[in-house]
N, C-alpha and C positions, 0 to 999 in steps of 0.2 A: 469792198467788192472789186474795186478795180486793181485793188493791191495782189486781189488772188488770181485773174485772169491774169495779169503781166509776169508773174512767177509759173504760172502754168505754160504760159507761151515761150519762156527762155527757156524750159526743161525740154521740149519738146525734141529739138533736133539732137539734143544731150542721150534723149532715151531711145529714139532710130539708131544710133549709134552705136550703141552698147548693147540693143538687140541684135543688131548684127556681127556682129564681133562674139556675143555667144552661139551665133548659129552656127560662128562661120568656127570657131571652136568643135562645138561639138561633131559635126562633119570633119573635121581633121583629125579628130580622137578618134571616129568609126574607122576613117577610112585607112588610119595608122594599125589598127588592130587587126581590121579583117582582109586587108591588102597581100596578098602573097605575095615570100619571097622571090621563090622559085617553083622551077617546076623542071622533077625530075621522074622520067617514064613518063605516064597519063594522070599523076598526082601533082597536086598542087601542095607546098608546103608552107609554115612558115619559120622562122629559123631565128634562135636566139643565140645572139654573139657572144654572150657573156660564161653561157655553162653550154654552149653545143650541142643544143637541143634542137630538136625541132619537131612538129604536129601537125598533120597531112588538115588539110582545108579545103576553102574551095576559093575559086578562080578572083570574084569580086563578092561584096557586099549587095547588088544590085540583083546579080545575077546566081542563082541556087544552081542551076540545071546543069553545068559545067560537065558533071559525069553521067550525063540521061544515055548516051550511047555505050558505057560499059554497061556489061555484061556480068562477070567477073572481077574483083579485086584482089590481091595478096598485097597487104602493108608491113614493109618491111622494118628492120628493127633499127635500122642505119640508111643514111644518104650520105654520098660520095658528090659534095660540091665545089668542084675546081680544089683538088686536093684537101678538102678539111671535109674528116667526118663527122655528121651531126648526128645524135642518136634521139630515133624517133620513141617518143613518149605518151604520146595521145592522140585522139583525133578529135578534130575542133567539133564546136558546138556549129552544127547546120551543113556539117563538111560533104557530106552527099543526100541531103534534104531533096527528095522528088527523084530522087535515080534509079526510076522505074525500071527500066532495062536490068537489071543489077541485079543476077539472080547468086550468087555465089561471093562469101567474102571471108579472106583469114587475115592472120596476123602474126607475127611473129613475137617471139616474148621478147617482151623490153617494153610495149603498149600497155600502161598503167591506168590509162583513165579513155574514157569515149564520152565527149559530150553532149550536152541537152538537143534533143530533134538531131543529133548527129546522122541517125539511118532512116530520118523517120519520112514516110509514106514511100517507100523502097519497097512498092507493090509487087514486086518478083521477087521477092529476095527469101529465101528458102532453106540454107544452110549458111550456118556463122560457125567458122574455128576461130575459137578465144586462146589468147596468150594464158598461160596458168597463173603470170603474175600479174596480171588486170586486177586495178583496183577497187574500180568505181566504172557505171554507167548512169547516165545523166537520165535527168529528165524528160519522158517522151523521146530517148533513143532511138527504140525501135516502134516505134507508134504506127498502127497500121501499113505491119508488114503480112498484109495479108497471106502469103503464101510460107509463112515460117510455120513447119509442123512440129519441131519439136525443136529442143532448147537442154544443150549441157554446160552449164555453167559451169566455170574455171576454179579451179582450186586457187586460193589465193584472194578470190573478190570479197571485198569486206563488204561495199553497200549497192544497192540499187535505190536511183530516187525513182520520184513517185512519177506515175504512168508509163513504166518506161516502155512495157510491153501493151500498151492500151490496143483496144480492137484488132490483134491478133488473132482474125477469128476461126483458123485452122491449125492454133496449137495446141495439142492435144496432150503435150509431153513435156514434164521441166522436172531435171536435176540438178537441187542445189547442193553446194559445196557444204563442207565443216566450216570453211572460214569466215562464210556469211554473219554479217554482225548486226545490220541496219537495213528495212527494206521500208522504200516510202509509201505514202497514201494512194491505195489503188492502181499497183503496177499490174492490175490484169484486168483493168474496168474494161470492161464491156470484151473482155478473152473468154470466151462463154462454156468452148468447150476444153477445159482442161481437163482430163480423166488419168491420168498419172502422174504423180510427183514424185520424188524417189529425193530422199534422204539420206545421211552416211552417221551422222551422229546425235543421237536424241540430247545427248547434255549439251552439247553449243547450241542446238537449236533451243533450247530452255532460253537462253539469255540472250537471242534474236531480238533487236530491238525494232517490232514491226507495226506497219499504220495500215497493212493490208489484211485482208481474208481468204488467204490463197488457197482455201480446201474445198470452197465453193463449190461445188457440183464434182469434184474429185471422186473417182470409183475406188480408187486403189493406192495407197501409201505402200511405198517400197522403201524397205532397213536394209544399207546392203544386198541390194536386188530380190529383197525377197519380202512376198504382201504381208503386213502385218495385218489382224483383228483385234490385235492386243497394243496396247500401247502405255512401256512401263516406261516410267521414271525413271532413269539410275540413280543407284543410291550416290552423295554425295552431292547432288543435285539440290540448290537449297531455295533456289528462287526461281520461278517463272514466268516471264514477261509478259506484261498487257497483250493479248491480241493474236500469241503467236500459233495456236492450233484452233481458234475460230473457227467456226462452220466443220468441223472435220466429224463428219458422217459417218464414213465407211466404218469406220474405230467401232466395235459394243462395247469396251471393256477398259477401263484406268487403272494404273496402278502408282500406288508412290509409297519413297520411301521415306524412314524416318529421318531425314535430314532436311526436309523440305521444312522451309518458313514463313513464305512467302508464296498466292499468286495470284500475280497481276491483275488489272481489273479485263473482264473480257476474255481471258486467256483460250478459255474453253467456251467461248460464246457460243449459242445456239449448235452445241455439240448433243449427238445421239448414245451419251454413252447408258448402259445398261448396268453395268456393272462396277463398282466404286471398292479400289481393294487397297488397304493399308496396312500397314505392319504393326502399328503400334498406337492406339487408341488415346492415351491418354497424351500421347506429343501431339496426335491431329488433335487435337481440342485446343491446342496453343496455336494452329497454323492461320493465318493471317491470311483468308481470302477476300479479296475485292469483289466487288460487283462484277455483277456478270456472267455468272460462274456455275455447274452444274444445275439444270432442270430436269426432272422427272427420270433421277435413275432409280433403279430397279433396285435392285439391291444392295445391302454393304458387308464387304467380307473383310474382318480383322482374322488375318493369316488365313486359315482357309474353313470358318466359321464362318456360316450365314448371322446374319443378325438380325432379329425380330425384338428381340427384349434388351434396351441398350442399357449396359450396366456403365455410367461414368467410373473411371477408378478411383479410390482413396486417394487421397493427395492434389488431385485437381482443384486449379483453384477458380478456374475460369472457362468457360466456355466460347470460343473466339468466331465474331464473326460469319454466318453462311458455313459453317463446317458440318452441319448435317441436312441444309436445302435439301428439300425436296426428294429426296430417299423414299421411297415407297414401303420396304421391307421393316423399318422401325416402326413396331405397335405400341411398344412400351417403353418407359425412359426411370431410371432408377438414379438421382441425384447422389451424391457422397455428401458428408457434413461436411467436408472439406471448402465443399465449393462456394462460389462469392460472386459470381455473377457469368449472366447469360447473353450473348453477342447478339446484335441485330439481326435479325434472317435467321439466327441460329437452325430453328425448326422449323422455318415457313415451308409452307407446301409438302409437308409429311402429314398426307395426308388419311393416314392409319393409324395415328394415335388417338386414344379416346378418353387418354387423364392424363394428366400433368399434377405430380404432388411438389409444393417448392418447401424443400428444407429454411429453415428457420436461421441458416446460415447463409443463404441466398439474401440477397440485398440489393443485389439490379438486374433489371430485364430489358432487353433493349429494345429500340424501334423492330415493329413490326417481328420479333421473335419466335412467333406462332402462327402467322399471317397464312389464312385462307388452309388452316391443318380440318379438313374439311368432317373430319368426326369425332374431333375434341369436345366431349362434352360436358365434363367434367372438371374443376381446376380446386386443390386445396393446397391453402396455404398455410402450414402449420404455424402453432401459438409461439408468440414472440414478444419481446418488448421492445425487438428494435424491427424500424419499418423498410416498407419495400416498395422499391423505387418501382414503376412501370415507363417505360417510352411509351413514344406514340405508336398508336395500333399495336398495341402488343399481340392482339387477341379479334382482330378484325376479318370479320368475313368465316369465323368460326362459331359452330350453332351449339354452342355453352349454354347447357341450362341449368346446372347444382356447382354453385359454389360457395365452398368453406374460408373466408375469411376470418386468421387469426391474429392478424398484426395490422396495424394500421399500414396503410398499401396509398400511390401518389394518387393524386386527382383525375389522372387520364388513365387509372388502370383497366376499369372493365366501361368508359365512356360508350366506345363503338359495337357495344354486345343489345343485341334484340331479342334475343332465345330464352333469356334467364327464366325459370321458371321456382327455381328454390334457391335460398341465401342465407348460409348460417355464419350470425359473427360471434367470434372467439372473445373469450371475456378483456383480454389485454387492449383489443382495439376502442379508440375513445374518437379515434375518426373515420365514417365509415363515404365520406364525401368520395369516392371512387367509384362508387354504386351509382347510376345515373339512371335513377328509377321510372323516369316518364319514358323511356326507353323501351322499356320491360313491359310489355302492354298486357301478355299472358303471366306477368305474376301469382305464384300460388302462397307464398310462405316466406316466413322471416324467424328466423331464431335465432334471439340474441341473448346470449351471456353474459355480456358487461353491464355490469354492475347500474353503470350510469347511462343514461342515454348517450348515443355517441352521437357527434357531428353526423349532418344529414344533408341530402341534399331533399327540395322535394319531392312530394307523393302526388299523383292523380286522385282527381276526386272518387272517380270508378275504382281503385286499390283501395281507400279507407273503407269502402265497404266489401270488395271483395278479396284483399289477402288476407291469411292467416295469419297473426303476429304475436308468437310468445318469448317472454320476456322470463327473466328470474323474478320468484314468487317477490322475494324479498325488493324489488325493485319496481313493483308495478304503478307505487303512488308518484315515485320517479318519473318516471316513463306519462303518465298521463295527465299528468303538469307540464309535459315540454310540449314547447309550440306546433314541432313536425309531429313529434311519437305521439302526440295525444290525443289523435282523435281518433284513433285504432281502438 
C-alpha cells in the first residue's frame, strides 16, 4: 500500500506538466489556423504561401462579429498583397457567423468551396450571387438566414452538406443545377415554406446522392421553367437513388423506361402518384425496388393500356421485389409456366384482387407477397410433386376463405389466415402442416385426395364435431386409424 501512494505521488507533478503543454498545444494549433493573415478592404483573409491561395475569414477565433457592420459584400477572386497575387478559393468555415447587418453577398468565380456555419445566422441576408464554379457548401452555411427568399444555385456545385439551408423560413424558391451530385441530411429542416423548385435535368437528378426530402410541402416542380404533372424517366436512365424524389406531391403520374434496374430504397417515399406507366412488362418484373416505394397508385398503364387483368408474359421467370405494390386497377393476375418465383411486397396492398391461382412451376413466395390485398379470397395452388416455399406473412391481413392446396406448401404458408372457411388437398400433398387449423374458428370443410393421411397440424375439439371431412373412399380405414384424422 505504501509502495502505491509513493508512485502515485512522484507522477503527479510529471502529469501538471504534460497537461499543460497539451493545452498549451492545442491553443497554438487553434490559434495558427484561425489567425488572419491579412486583411485587405473590410475582409479578412488568410493566405497560403506555398500554392497562393488564399480564403476570406474572419478577424480572430474569439471574436465572430468582425463583419456585424457590413451591409454588403462582393468577394473577390484575387488579392493584391504587397505585390504577390493570391487567388481566393473559399471562404472559411464561421467567416461571417452573426453578420446580421449583411443583407447582400457575391462572388466572383474562382470561390470553389464556402464553409460550415460560414453565413450562418446572417439575419438580413437576402440575395446571394454564387460563382458557377462553386463546388461545395458546408454544413449549416446558411443556417437561419431568415430573410433569403429564394435561392439559384450555380452550375457547377457538386454537393450541399447537411443543414445548410436549415430555418430559412422565408424561402420559398430553389433552383438546382444538373451538376448537383450529393445533398446531406436535412438542408431544408425546419425551411417550411418551400413552394418551387425548378430542375434542368431529370437523368442527373436520378443519381442524386441525397439524405434530404426537399419536395416537402412543394406546389410546383419546374423542367426547364416549365410545371410538370408528369414526371418521366428518360430512357437510358438505369438506376435511381435512395431518397431523391421523396415527398414529391404535386407529380399524379410516373413513367419509366425500360432501361431502368434499379430504385433506391425510399426513392419515391410518401409520393402522391396516381398513375404508374411503363413500357415494357416483362423487364418491370426483373426491376429491383427497395423499400419504400410507391403506395396506393391508381392505376398501371403498359404503353397506353389500362390494366385490370395482369397477364405476366411467357418467359418470365421471376417476379421482383414490390413491382406491383399497391396498384389498385390490378383485379386479376395470370401467372406463365415460365415463372419461378414471387418477390416480397410483390402484390401487397393490391387491394382488388380476389384469386391468385400459383402454377405448379412457382416454387417461392416471398415475405409478405400478398400482404393486406384486402379481397383475396380465394388461393389455388395447382398439383405438383415439387413443393412451395411460402415467407413470412405471405398472406396476412387477407380474408381467404377457399383454398385448393395441391403440393406440399412451407410451414408458415397460410399460419396468419383466420377467414378459412373451406380446404381442399390435392392428392400429391403428403404434408399439409401449413394449415394452422385452431386458427380457423369458422371452419366448414376439408377435402382431401391423398391417398394417405398427410402430416397435420392439430384440430379443435369444436371442428371434430363441426367440419365436414371427406376423404377417398378407398382410404377411409387410413384416415381413421391416424391420431389427428381419426376422430372425424
Amino acid at each position: 500500500m505504501k509502495r502505491n501512494n509513493q508512485k502515485t505521488f512522484c507522477l503527479w507533478p510529471f502529469g501538471i506538466r504534460l497537461f499543460s503543454i497539451i493545452v498549451a498545444a492545442i491553443f497554438a494549433s487553434v490559434n495558427a489556423v484561425s489567425a488572419f493573415s491579412v486583411k485587405v478592404g473590410d475582409l479578412y483573409f488568410t493566405t497560403n504561401e506555398n500554392n497562393k491561395t488564399a480564403q476570406v475569414t474572419y478577424q480572430s477565433f474569439q471574436n465572430y462579429s468582425n463583419y456585424s457592420g457590413l451591409t454588403s459584400v462582393h468577394i473577390p477572386n484575387s488579392i493584391n498583397v504587397n505585390g504577390v497575387v493570391y487567388q481566393v478559393t473559399a471562404i472559411d468555415d464561421y467567416a461571417f457567423y452573426r453578420a446580421q447587418n449583411l443583407s447582400y453577398v457575391s462572388m466572383d468565380v474562382g470561390i470553389k468551396k464556402i464553409g460550415k456555419f460560414a453565413f450562418n445566422e446572417c439575419s438580413s441576408l437576402g440575395s446571394i450571387i454564387f460563382p458557377d464554379n462553386l463546388e461545395n457548401i458546408g454544413e449549416y452555411a446558411f443556417c437561419r438566414c431568415y430573410s433569403l427568399q429564394s435561392l439559384v444555385l450555380p452550375n457547377g456545385l457538386l454537393s450541399i452538406s447537411q443543414r445548410a439551408f436549415q430555418e430559412c423560413s422565408k424561402l420559398t424558391k430553389v433552383d438546382f443545377p444538373s451538376s448537383i451530385s450529393s445533398i446531406g441530411h436535412s438542408i431544408f429542416y425546419k425551411t417550411d415554406n418551400i413552394r418551387d423548385i425548378y430542375l434542368h435535368n431529370i437523368s442527373s437528378w436520378c443519381d442524386v446522392d441525397s439524405e434530404s426530402s426537399i419536395f416537402y410541402g412543394v406546389k410546383n416542380v419546374y423542367l426547364d421553367g416549365k410545371i410538370i404533372d408528369k414526371l418521366e424517366i428518360p430512357n437510358g436512365v438505369i438506376r435511381i437513388s435512395p431518397g431523391v424524389f421523396s415527398g414529391l406531391k404535386c407529380v399524379s403520374s410516373i413513367s419509366f423506361p425500360s432501361t431502368i434496374i434499379n430504385i433506391g430504397e425510399n426513392a419515391f417515399y410518401n409520393c402522391d402518384f396516381k398513375e404508374l406507366h411503363i413500357t415494357d412488362l416483362k423487364f418491370w418484373c426483373s426491376v429491383d425496388i427497395e423499400p419504400g416505394n410507391f403506395n396506393n397508385i391508381e392505376n398501371l398503364f403498359v404503353g397506353d393500356e389500362l390494366i385490370s387483368n395482369l397477364v405476366i408474359p411467357s418467359g418470365t421467370k421471376g417476379i421482383s421485389r414490390n413491382v406491383f405494390k399497391g396498384i389498385a386497377s390490378i383485379q386479376e393476375i395470370q401467372f406463365p409456366e415460365s415463372l419461378g418465383y414471387i418477390g416480397d411486397k410483390a402484390f401487397s396492398n393490391c387491394y382488388n384482387i380476389e384469386r391468385i391461382r400459383f402454377n405448379k412451376s412457382i416454387n417461392s413466395v416471398g415475405n409478405y407477397s400478398f400482404y393486406q390485398c384486402s379481397k383475396l379470397k380465394e388461393i389455388l395452388i395447382e398439383d405438383g410433386e415439387t413443393s412451395i416455399s411460402f415467407g413470412d406473412n405471405s398472406f396476412r391481413d387477407c380474408p381467404i376463405q377457399n383454398i385448393y392446396l395441391g403440393r406440399n406448401a412451407s410451414l408458415n404458408g397460410f399460419q396468419n389466415l383466420q377467414t378459412v372457411l373451406n380446404v381442399e388437398i390435392g392428392e400429391y400433398v403428403n404434408d399439409c402442416r401449413a394449415f394452422k387449423w385452431e386458427n380457423y374458428v369458422d371452419l366448414r370443410t376439408i377435402k382431401s385426395k391423398a391417398l394417405a393421411p398427410p402430416q397435420s397440424q392439430n384440430f379443435l375439439d369444436k371442428q371434430y364435431k363441426d367440419v365436414i371431412v371427406s376423404v377417398p373412399e378407398v382410404s377411409k380405414k387410413a384416415y381413421e386409424s391416424d391420431l389427428i384424422w381419426g376422430p372425424f
